[in-house]
Every structure is written in structure tokens, then in C-alpha cells.
PDB file with one MODEL, atoms N, CA, C and O in Angstrom:
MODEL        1
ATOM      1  N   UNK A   1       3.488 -20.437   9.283  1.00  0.00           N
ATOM      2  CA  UNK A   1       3.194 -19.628   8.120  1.00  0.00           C
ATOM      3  C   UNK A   1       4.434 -18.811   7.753  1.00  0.00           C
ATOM      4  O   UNK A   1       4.743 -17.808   8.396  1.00  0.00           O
ATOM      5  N   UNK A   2       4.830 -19.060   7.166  1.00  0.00           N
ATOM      6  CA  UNK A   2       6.170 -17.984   6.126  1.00  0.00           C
ATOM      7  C   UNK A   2       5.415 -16.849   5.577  1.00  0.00           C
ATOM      8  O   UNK A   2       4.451 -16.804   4.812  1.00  0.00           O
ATOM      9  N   UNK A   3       6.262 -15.740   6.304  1.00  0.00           N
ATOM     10  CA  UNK A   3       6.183 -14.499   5.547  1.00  0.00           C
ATOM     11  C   UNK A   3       6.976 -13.710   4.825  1.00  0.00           C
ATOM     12  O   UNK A   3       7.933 -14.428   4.537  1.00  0.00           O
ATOM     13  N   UNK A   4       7.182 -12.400   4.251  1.00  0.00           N
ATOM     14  CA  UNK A   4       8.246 -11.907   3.589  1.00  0.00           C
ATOM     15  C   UNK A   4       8.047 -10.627   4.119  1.00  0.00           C
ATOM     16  O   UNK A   4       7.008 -10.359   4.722  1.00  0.00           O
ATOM     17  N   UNK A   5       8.947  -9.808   3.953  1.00  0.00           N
ATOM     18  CA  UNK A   5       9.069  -8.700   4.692  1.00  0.00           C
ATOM     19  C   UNK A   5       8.945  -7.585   3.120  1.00  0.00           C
ATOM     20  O   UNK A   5       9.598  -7.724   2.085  1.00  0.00           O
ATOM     21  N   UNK A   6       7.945  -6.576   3.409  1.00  0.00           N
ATOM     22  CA  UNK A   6       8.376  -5.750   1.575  1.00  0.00           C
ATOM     23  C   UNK A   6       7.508  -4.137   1.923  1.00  0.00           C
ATOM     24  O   UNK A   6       6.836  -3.664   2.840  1.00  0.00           O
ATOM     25  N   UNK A   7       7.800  -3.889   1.146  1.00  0.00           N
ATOM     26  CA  UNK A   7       7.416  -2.122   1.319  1.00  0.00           C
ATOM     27  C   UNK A   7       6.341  -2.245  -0.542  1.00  0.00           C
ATOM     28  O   UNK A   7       6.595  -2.565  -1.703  1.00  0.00           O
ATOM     29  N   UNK A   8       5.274  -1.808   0.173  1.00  0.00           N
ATOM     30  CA  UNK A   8       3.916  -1.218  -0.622  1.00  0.00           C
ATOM     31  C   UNK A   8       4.648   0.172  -1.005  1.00  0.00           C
ATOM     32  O   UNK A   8       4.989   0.905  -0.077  1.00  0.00           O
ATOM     33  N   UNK A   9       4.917   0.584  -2.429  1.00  0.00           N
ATOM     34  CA  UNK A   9       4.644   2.316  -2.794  1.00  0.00           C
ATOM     35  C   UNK A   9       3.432   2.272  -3.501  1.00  0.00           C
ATOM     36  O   UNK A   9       3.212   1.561  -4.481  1.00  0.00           O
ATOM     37  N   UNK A  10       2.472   3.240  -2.848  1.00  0.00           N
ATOM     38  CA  UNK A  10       1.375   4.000  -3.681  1.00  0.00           C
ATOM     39  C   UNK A  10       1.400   5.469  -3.921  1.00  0.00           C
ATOM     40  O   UNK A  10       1.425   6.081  -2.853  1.00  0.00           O
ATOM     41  N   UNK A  11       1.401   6.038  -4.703  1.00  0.00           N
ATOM     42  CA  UNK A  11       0.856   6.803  -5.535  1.00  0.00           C
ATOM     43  C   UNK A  11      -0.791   7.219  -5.836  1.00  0.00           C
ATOM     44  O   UNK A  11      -1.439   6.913  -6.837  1.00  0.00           O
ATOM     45  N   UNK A  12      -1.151   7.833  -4.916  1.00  0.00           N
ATOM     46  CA  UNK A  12      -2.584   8.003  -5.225  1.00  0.00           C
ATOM     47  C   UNK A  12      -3.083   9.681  -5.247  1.00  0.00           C
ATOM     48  O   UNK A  12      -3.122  10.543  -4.369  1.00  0.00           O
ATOM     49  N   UNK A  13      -3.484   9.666  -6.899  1.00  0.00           N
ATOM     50  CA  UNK A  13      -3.679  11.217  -7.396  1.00  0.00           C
ATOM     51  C   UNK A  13      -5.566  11.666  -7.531  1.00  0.00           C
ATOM     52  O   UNK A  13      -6.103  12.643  -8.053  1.00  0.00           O
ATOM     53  N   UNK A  14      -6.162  10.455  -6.805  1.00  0.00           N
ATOM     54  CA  UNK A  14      -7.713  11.285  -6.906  1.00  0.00           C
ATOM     55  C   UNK A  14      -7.900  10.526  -5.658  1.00  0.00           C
ATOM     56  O   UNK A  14      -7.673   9.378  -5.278  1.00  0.00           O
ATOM     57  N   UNK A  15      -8.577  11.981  -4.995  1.00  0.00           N
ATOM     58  CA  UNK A  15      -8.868  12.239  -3.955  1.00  0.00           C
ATOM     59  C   UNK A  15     -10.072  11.085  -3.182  1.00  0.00           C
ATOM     60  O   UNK A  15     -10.134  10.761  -1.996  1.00  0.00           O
ATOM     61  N   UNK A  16     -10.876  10.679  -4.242  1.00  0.00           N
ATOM     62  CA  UNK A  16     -12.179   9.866  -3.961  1.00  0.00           C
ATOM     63  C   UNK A  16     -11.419   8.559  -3.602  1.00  0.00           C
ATOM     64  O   UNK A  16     -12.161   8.016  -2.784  1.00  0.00           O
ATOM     65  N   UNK A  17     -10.366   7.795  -3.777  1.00  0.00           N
ATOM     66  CA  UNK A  17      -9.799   6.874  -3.592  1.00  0.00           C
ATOM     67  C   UNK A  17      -8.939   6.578  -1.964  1.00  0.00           C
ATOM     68  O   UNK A  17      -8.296   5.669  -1.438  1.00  0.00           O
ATOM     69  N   UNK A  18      -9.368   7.842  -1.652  1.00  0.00           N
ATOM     70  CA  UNK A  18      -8.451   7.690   0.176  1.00  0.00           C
ATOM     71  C   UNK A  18      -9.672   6.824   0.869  1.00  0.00           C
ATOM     72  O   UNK A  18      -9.354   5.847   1.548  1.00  0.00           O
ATOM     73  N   UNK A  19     -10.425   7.009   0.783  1.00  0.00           N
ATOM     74  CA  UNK A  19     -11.504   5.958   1.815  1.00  0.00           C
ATOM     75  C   UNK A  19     -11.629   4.641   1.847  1.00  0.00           C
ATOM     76  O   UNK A  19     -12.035   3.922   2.760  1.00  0.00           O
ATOM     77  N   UNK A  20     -11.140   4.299   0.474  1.00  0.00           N
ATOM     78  CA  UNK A  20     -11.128   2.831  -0.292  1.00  0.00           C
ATOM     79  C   UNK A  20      -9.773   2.186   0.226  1.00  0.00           C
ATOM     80  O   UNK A  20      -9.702   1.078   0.757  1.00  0.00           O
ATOM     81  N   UNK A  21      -8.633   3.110  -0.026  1.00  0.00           N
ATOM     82  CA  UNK A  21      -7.510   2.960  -0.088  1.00  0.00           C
ATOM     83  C   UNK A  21      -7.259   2.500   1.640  1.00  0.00           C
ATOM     84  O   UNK A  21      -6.621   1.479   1.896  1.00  0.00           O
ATOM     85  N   UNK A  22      -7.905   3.483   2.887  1.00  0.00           N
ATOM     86  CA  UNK A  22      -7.597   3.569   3.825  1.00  0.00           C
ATOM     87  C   UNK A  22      -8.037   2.098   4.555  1.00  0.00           C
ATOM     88  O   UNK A  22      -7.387   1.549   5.446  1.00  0.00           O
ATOM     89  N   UNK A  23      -9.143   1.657   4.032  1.00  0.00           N
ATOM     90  CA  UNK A  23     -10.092   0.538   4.569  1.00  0.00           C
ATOM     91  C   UNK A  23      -9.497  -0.418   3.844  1.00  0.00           C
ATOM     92  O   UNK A  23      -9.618  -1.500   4.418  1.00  0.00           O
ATOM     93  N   UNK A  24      -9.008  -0.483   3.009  1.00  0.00           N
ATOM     94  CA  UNK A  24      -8.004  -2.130   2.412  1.00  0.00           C
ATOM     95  C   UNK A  24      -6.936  -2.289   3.488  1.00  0.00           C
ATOM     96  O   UNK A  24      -6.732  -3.417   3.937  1.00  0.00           O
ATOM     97  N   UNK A  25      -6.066  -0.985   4.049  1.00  0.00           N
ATOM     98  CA  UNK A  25      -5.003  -0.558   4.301  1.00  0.00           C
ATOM     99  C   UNK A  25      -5.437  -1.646   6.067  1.00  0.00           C
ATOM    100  O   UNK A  25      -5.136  -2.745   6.533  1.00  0.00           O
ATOM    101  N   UNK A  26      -6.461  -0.181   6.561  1.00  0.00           N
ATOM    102  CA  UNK A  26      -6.877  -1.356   8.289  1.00  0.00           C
ATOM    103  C   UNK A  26      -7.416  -2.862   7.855  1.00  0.00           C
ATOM    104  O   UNK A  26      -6.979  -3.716   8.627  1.00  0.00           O
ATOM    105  N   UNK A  27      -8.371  -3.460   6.665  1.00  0.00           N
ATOM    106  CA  UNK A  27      -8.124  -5.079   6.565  1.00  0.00           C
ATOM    107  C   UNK A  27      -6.825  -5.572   6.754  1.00  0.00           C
ATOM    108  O   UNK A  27      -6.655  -6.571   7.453  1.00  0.00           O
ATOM    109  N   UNK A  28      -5.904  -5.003   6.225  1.00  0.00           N
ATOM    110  CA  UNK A  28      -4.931  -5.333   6.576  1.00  0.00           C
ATOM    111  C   UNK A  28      -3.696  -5.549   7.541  1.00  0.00           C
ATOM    112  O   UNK A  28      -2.577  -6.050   7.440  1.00  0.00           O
ATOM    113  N   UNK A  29      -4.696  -4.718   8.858  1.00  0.00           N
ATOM    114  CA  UNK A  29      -3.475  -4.314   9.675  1.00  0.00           C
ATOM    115  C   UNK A  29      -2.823  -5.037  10.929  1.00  0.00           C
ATOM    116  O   UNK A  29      -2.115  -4.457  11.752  1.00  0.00           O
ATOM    117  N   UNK A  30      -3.166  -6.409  10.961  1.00  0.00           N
ATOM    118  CA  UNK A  30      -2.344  -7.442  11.410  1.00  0.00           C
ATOM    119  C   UNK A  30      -1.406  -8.045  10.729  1.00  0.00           C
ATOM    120  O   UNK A  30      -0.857  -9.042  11.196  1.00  0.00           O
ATOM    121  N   UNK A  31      -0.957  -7.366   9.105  1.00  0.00           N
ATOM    122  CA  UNK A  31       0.415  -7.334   9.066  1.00  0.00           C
ATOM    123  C   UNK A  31       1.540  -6.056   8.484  1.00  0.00           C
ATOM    124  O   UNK A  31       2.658  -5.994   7.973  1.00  0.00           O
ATOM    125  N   UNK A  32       0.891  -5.507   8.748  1.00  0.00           N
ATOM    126  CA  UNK A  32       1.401  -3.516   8.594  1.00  0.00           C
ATOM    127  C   UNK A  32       2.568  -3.434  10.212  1.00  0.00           C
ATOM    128  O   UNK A  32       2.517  -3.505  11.440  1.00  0.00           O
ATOM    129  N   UNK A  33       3.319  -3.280   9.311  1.00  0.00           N
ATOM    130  CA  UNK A  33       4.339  -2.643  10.508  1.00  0.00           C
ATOM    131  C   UNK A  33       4.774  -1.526  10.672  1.00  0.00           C
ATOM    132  O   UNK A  33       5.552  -1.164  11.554  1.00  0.00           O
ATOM    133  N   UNK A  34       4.030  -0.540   9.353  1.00  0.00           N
ATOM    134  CA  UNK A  34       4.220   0.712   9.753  1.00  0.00           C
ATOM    135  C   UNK A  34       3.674   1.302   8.046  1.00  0.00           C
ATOM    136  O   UNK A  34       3.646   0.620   7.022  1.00  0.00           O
ATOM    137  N   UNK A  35       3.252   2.890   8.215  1.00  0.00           N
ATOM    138  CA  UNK A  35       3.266   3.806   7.269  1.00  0.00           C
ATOM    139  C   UNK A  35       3.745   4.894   7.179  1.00  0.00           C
ATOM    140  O   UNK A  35       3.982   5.503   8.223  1.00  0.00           O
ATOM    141  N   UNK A  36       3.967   5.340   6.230  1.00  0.00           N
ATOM    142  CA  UNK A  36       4.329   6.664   6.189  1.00  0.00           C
ATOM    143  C   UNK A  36       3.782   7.676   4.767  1.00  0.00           C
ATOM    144  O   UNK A  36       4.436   7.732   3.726  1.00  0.00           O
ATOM    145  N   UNK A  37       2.834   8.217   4.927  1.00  0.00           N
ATOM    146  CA  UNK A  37       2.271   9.344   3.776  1.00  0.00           C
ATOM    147  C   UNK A  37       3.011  10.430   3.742  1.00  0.00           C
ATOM    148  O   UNK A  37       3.603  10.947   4.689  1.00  0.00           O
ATOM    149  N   UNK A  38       2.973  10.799   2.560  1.00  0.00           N
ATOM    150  CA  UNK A  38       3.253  12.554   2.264  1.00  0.00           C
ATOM    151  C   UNK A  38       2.430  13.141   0.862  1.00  0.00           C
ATOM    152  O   UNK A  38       2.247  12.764  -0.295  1.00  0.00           O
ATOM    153  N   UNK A  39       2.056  14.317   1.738  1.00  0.00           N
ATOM    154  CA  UNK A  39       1.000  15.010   0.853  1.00  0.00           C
ATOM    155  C   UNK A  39       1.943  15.995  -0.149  1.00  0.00           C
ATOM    156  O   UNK A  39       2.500  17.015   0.258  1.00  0.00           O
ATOM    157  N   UNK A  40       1.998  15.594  -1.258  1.00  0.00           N
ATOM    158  CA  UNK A  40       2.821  16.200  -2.646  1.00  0.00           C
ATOM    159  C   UNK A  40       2.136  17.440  -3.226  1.00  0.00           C
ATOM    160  O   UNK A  40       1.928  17.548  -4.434  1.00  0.00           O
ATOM    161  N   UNK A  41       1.688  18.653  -2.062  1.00  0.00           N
ATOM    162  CA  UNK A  41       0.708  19.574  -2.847  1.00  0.00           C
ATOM    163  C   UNK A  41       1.041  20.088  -4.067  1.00  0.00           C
ATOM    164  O   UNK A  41       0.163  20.113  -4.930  1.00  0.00           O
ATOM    165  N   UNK A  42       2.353  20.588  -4.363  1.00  0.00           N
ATOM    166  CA  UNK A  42       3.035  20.690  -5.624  1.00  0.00           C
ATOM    167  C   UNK A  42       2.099  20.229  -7.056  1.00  0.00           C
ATOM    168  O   UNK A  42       1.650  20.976  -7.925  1.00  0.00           O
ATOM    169  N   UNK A  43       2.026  19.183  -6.977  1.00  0.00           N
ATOM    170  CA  UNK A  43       0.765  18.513  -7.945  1.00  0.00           C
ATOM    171  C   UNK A  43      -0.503  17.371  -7.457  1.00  0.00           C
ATOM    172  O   UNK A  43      -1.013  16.380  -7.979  1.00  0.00           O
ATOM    173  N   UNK A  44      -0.649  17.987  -6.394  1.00  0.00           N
ATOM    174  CA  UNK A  44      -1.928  17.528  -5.748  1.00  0.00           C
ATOM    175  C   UNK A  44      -2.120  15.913  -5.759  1.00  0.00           C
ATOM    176  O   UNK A  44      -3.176  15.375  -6.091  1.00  0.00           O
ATOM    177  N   UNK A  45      -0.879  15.173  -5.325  1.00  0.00           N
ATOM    178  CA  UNK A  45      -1.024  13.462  -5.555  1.00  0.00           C
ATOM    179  C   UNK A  45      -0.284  13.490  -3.776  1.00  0.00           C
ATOM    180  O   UNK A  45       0.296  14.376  -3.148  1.00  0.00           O
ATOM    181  N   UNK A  46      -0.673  12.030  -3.433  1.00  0.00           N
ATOM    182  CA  UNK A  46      -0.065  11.456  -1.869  1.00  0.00           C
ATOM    183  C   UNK A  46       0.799  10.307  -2.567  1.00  0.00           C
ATOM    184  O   UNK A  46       0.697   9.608  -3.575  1.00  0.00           O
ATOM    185  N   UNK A  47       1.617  10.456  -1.613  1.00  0.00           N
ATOM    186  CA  UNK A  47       2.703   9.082  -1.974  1.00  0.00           C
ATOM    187  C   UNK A  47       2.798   8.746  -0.447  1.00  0.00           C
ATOM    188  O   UNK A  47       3.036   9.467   0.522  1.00  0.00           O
ATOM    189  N   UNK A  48       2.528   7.377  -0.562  1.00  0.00           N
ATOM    190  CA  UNK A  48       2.493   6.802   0.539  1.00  0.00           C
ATOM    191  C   UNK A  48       3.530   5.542   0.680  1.00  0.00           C
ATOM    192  O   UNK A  48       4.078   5.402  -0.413  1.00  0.00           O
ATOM    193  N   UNK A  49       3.980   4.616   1.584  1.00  0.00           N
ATOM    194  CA  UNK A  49       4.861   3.657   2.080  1.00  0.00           C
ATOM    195  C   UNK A  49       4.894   2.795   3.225  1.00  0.00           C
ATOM    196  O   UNK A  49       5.368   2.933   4.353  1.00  0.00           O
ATOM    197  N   UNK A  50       4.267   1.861   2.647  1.00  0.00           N
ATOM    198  CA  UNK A  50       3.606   1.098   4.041  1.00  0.00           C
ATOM    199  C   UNK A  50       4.344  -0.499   3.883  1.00  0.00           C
ATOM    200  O   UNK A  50       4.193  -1.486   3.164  1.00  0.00           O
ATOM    201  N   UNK A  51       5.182  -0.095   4.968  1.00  0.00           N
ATOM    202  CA  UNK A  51       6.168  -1.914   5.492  1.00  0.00           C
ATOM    203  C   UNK A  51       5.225  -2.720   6.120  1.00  0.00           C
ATOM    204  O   UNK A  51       4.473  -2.408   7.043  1.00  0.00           O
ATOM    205  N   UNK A  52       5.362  -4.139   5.347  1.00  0.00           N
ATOM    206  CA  UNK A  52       4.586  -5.225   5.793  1.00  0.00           C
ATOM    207  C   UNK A  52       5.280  -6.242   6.035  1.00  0.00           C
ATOM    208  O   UNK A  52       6.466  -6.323   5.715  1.00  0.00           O
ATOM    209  N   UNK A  53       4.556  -7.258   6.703  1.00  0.00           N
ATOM    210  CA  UNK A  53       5.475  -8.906   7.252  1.00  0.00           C
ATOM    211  C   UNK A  53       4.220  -9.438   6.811  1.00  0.00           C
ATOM    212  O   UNK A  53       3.274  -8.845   7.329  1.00  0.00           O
ATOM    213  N   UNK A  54       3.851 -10.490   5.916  1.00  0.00           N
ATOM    214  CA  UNK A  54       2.703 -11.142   5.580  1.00  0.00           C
ATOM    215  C   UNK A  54       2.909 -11.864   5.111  1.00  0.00           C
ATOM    216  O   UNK A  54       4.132 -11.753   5.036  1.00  0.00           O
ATOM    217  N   UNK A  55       2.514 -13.215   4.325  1.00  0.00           N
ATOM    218  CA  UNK A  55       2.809 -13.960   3.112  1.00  0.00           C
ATOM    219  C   UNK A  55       2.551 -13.643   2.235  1.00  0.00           C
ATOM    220  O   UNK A  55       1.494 -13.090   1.931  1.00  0.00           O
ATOM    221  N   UNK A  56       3.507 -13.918   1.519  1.00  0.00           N
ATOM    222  CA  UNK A  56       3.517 -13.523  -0.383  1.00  0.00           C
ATOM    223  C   UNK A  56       2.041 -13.354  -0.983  1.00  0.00           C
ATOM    224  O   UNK A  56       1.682 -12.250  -1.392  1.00  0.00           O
ATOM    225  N   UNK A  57       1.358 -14.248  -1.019  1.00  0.00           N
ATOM    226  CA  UNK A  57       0.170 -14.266  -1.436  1.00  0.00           C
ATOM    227  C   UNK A  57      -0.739 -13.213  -1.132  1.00  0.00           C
ATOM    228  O   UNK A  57      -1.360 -12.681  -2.051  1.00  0.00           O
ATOM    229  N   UNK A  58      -0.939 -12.730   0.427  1.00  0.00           N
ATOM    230  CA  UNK A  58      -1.532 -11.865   1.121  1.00  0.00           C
ATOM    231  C   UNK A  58      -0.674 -10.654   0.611  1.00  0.00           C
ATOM    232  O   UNK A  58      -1.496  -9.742   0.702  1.00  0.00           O
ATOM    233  N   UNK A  59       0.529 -10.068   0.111  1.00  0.00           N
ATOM    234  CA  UNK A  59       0.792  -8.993  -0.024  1.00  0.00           C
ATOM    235  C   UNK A  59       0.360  -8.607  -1.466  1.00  0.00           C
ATOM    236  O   UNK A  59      -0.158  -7.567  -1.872  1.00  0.00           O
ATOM    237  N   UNK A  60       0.744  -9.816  -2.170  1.00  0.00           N
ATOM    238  CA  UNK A  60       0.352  -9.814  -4.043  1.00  0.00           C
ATOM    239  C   UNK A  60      -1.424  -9.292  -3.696  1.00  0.00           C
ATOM    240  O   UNK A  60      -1.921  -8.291  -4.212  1.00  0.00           O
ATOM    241  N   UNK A  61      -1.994 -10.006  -2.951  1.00  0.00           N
ATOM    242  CA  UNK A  61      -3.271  -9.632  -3.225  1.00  0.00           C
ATOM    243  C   UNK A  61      -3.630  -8.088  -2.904  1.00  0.00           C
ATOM    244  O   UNK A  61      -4.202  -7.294  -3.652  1.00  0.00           O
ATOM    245  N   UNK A  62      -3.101  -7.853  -1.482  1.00  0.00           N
ATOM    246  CA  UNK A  62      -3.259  -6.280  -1.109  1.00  0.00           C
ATOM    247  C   UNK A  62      -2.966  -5.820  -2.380  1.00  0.00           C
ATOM    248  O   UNK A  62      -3.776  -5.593  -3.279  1.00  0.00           O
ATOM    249  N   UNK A  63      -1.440  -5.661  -2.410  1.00  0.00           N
ATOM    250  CA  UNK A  63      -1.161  -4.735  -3.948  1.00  0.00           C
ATOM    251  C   UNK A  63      -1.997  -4.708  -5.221  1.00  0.00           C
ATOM    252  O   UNK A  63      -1.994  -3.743  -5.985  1.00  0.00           O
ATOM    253  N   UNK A  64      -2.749  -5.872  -5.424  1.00  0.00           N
ATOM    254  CA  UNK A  64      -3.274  -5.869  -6.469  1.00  0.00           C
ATOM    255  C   UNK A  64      -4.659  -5.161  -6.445  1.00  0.00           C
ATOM    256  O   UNK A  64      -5.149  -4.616  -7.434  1.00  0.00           O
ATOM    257  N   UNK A  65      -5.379  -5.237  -4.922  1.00  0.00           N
ATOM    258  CA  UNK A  65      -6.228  -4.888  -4.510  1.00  0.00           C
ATOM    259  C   UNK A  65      -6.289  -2.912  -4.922  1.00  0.00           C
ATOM    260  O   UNK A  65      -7.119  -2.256  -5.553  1.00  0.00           O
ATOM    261  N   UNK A  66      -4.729  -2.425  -4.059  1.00  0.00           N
ATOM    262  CA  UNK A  66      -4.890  -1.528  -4.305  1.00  0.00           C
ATOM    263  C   UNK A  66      -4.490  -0.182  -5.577  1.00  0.00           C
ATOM    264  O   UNK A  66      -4.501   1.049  -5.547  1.00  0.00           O
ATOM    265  N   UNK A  67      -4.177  -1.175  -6.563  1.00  0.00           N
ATOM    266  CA  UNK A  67      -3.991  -1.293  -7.619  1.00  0.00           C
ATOM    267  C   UNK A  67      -5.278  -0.698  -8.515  1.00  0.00           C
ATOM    268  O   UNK A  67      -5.516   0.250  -9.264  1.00  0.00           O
ATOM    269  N   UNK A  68      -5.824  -1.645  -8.060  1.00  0.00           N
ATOM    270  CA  UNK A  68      -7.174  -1.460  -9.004  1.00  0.00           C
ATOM    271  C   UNK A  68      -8.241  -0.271  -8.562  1.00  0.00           C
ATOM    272  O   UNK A  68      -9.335   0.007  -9.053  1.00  0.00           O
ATOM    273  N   UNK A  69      -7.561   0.298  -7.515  1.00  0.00           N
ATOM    274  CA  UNK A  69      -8.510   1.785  -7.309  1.00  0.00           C
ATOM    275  C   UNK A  69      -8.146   2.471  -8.159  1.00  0.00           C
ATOM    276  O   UNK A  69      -6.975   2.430  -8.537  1.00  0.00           O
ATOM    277  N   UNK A  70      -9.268   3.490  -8.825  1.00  0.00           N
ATOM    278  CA  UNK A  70      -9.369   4.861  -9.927  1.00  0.00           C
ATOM    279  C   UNK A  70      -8.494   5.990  -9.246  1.00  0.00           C
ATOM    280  O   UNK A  70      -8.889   6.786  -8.394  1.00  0.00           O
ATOM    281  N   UNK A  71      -7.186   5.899  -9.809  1.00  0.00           N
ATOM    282  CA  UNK A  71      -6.181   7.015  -9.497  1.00  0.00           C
ATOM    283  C   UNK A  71      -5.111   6.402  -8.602  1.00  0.00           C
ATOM    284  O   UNK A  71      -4.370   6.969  -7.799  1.00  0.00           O
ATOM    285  N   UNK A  72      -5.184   5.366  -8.861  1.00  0.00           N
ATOM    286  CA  UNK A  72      -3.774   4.665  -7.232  1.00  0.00           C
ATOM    287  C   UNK A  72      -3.054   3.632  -8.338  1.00  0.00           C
ATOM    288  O   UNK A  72      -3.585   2.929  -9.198  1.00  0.00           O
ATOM    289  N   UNK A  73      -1.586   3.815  -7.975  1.00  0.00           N
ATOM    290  CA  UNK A  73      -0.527   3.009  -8.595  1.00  0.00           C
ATOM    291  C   UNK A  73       0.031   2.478  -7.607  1.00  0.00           C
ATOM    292  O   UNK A  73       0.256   3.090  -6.563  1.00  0.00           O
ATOM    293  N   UNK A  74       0.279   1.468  -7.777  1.00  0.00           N
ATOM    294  CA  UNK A  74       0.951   0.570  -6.193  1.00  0.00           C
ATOM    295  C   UNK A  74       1.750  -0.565  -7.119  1.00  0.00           C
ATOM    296  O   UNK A  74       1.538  -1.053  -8.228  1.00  0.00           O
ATOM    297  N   UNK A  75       2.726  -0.726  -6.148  1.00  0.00           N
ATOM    298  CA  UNK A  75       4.040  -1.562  -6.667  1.00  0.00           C
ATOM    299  C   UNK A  75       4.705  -1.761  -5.062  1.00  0.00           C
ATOM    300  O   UNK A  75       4.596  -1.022  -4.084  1.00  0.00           O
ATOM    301  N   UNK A  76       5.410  -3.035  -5.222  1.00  0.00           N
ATOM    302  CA  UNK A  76       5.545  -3.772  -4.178  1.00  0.00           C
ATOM    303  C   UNK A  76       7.363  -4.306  -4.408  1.00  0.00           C
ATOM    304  O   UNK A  76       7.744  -4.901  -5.416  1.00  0.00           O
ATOM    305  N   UNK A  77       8.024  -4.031  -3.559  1.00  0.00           N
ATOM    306  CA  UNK A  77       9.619  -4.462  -3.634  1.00  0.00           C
ATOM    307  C   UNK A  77       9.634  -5.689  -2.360  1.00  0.00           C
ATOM    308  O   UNK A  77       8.774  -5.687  -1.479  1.00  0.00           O
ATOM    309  N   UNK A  78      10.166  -6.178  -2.389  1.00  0.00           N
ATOM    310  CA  UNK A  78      10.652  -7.217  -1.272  1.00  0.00           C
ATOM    311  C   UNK A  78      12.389  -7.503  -1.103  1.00  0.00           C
ATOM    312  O   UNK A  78      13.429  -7.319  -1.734  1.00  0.00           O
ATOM    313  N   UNK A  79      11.829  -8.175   0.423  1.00  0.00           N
ATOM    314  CA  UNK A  79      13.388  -7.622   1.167  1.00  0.00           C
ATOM    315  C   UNK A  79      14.139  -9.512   0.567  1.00  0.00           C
ATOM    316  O   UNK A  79      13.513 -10.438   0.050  1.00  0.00           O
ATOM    317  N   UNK A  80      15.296  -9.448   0.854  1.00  0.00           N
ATOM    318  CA  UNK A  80      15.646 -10.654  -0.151  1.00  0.00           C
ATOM    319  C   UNK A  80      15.554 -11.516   1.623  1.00  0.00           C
ATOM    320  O   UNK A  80      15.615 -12.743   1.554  1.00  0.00           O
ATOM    321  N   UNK A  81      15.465 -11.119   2.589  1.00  0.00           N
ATOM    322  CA  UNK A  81      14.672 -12.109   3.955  1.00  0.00           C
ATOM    323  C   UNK A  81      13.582 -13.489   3.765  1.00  0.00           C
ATOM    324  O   UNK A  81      13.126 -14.057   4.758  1.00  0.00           O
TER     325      UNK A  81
ENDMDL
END
């Protein structure tokens, strides 16, 4: 199985969306190699950064997955690996 190596940024500014967000996040966590949150109290949003090794397909879908939560922006870079 070929994977790609890429970093998830989310952006998530309503609060009701961490439970949703968190439980896509553990489906996923046989290919999470790591996270890192920070709470932006300044204007009350989390920005989060979570490195993955998965196949393309499996990351497009996460992202898209978490995409479509009410208040979460997610965008996906990949490593040129």
C-alpha cells in the first residue's frame, strides 16, 4: 500500500464540533503520527496540526470528512515523499 506523508490544518471556531472532530481524528489513528492543538483564546477558535502517513485517498477523505463539520476549516499540504 503506498502512502504519502502530509500535515491536516484545522481551524475549528465552534465549540460543538470538538467531539465530532475528536472521533474522526481516533478513526483515524492508525495513521496519525502525531498532533498538535493550540487554544487561540484571543478569538475563541483552536488551530490544530495533525501529521499523517496514509494513502492519498484515506487522507482526501479524512480532510473532507473534517471539512464538513459546522465551524471547522481543514486543508491538507503534502510532503513531495
Amino acid at each position: 500500500m503506498d502512502t504519502r506523508i502530509a500535515i491536516i490544518s484545522i481551524i475549528l471556531d465552534n465549540p460543538k464540533s470538538v467531539m465530532p472532530l475528536n472521533q474522526l481524528l481516533h478513526d483515524s489513528r492508525e495513521f496519525i503520527i502525531g498532533r498538535m492543538g493550540i487554544p487561540y483564546k484571543k478569538n475563541d477558535i483552536n488551530l490544530i496540526s495533525v501529521a499523517i502517513d496514509a494513502p492519498e485517498d484515506a487522507i482526501n477523505a479524512l480532510t473532507g470528512k473534517i471539512g464538513k463539520l459546522d465551524g471547522v476549516t481543514a486543508k491538507t499540504v503534502y510532503s513531495k515523499i
